[in-house]
C-alpha positions in Angstrom: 86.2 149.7 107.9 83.7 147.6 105.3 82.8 144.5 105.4 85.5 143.2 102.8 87.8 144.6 105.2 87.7 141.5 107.4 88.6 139.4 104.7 92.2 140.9 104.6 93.5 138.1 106.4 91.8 135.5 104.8 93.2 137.5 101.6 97.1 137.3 103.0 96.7 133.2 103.9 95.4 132.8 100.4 91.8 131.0 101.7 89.5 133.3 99.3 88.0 131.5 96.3 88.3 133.2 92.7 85.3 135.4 93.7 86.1 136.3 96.3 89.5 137.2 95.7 88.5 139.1 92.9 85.9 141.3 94.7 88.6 141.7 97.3 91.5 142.8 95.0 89.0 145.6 93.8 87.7 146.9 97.5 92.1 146.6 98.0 92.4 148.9 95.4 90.5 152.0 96.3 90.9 150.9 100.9 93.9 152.8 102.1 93.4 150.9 105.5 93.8 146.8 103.8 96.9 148.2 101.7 98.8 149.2 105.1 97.8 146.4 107.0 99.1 143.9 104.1 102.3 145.7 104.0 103.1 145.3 107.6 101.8 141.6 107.5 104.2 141.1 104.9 106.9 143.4 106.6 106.7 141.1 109.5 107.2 137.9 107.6 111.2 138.3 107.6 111.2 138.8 111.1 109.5 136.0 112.6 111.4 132.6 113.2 109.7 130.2 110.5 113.1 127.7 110.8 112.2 127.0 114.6 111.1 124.0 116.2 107.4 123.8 116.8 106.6 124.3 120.9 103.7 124.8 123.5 102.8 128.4 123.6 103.2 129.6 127.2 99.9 129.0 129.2 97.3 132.2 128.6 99.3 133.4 126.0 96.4 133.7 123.4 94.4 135.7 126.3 97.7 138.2 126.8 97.5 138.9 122.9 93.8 139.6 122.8 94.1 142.4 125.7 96.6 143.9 124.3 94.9 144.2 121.1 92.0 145.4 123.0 93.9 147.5 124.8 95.2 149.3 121.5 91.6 149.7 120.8 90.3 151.0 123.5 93.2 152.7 125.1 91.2 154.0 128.2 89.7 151.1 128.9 93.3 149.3 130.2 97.0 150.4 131.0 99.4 148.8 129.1 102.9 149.2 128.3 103.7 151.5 125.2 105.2 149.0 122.4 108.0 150.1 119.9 107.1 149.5 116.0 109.5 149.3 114.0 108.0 151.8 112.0 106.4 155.4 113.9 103.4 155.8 111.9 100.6 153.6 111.9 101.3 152.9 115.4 97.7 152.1 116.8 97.4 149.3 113.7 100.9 147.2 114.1 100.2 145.3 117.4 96.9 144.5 116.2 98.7 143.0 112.9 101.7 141.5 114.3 98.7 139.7 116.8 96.9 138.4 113.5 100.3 137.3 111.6 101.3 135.4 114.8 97.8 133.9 115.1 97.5 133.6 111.1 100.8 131.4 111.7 99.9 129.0 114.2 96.4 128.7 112.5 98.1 127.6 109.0 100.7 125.5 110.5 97.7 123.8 112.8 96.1 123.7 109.4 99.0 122.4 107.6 99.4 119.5 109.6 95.9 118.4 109.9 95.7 118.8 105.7 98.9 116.4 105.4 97.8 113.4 108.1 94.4 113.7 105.9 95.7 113.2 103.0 98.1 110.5 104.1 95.1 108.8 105.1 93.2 109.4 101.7 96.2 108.3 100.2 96.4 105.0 101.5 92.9 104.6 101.7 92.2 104.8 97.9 95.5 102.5 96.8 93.3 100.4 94.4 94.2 97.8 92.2 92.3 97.3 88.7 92.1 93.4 87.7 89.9 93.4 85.0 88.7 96.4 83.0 86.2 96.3 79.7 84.5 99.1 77.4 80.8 97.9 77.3 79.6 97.9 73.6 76.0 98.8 72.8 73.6 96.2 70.9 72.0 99.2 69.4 72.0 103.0 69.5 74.4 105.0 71.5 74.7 103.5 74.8 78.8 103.3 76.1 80.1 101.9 79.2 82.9 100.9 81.4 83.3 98.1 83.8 86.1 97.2 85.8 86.7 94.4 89.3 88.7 96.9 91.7 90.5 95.0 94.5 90.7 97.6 97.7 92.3 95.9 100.6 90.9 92.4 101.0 87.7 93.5 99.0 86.8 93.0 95.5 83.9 95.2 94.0 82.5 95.3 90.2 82.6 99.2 89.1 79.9 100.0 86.4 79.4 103.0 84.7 77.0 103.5 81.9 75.8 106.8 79.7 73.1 107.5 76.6 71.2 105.0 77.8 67.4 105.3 76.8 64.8 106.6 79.0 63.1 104.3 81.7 59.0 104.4 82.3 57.2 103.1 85.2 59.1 100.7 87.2 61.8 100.2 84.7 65.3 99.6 86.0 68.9 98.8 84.1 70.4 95.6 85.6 73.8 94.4 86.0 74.8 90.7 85.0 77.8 88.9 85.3 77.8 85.8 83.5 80.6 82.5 83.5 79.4 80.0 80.5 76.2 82.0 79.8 75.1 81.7 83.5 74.2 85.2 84.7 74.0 86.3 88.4 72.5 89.9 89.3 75.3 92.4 90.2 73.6 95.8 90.7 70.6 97.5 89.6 70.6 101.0 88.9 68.5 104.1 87.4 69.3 106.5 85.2 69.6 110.8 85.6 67.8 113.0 82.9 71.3 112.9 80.8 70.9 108.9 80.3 73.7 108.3 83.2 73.5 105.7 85.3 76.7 103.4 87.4 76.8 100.8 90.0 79.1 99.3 92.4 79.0 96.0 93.4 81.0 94.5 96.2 82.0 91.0 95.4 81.4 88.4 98.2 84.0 85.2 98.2 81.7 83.0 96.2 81.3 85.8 93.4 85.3 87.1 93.7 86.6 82.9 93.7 84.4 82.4 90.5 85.9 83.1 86.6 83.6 85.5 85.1 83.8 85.8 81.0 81.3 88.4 80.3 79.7 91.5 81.9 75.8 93.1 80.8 73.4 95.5 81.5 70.1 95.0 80.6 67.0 96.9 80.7 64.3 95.1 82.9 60.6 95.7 83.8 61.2 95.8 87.0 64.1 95.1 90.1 62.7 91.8 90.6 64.4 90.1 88.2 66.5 87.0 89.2 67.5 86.2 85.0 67.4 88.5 82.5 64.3 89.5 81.3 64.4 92.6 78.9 66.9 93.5 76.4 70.8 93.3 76.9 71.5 96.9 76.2 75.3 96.9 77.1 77.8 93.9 77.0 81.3 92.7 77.1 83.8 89.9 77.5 86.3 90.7 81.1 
């Protein structure tokens, strides 16, 4: 057996990417070995009791079901009792698969579970509320942008998100302002990658989240120190 032959049951439970999935389909095709093994898999399916209530395997179950597969291995290496397959030949291979299916099983249903608690936690962990949302216009060229004040739980954070924006040099920086009657306060500073892209996020403390806030920049400044805006307002909007 290859290499892709271990992969059949990884193959069966559907946990292959594209790739590898593909590369497997093609050793499937030409390994007489994988074929008969997926058959029996799936010849076993209808026999096992999927509708039953989940329970405690017996105590050194999973150590009975590894000797016996051993055991089929290396048949004079331990005595054990001759089993019946339901079908007569490939005899030496169906203990071994009706071991993996039943393993493959409680693996996936183990797996199943886990999957659906994380995702009810994700779930209710990213149930965000928008309360104000603007499309930043550029004062020149063809800088865009998004902002938005997300409330998660008890929090309130200032989401910006910026692309095309020029260059920086040196200790350049792009700051975020939010201003309320033309008085800004620094929300965020941020850099840029090589595609002009640049975002920031900006948790609101009670004094900023109690205050009315009318309009949102971003402007490009010499340097992170600054406590007013000092260089051009690249980005703006009213929120």
């Amino acid at each position: 057996m290859t290499q892709q032959c271990d992969r059949v049951l990884d193959y069966y439970n559907g946990h292959l990417n594209e790739i590898e999935k593909a590369a497997f389909e093609k050793h499937l095709s030409e390994c007489d070995d994988c074929q008969e093994i997926l058959a029996d898999l799936h010849s076993l399916e209808d026999t096992l009791p999927y509708a039953a209530e989940p329970v405690e395997p017996p105590e050194g179950l999973e150590d009975r079901v590894f000797a016996r597969i051993e055991a089929e291995d290396h048949p004079h290496s331990a005595k054990a009792a001759p089993l019946r397959p339901a079908k007569k030949k490939r005899q030496w291979m169906m203990p071994s698969v009706a071991a993996l299916l039943a393993v493959s099983l409680f693996g996936n249903a183990y797996l199943f579970t886990q999957l659906s608690d994380d995702a009810d936690i994700v779930e209710q962990a990213t149930i965000d509320q928008v309360l104000q949302y603007a499309e930043l216009a550029p004062s020149a060229g063809d800088a865009s942008g998004t902002a938005s004040i997300i409330e998660q739980g008890s929090e309130k954070r200032l989401v910006v998100q910026a692309s095309n924006l020029t260059a920086l040099s040196q200790e350049e920086v792009y700051q975020v302002w939010l201003l309320q009657d033309g008085q800004p306060e620094r929300a965020g500073t941020f850099v840029i990658d090589n595609e002009g892209r640049g975002s920031v996020i900006f948790t609101l403390n009670e004094e900023y989240a109690e205050r009315d806030w009318d309009t949102v920049a971003v402007s490009l400044e010499p340097d992170a120190n600054s406590e007013t805006p000092q260089g051009e307002i690249v980005l703006a909007s009213e929120i």
